[in-house]
C-alpha positions, 0 to 999 in steps of 0.5 A: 490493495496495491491502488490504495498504497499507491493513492496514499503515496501519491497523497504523501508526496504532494502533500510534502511537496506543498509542506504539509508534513502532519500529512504526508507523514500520515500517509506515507505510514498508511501506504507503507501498512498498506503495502506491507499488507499486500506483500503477505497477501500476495506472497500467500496466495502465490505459495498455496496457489489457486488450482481449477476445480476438479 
């Protein structure tokens, strides 16, 4: 998930650094939703854990 935000970011830069501002703003909305996704994701499975079977 945090590759995608990353691709997505990278894509928005370049594409602002070229002056395609339709996309860059469109991908710097998806790596935003995308990172904000992998935030919550992240921050669940920090607070229940993973614990081996017993």
């Amino acid at each position: 998930m945090l590759s995608w935000a990353i691709t997505f970011l990278v894509i928005a830069l370049i594409a602002g650094v070229v002056g395609l501002s339709g996309v860059a703003g469109t991908a710097t909305n998806i790596a935003w939703i995308l990172f904000v996704v992998f935030l919550i994701i992240f921050v669940f499975s920090f607070i229940t854990g993973r614990r081996p079977p017993a």
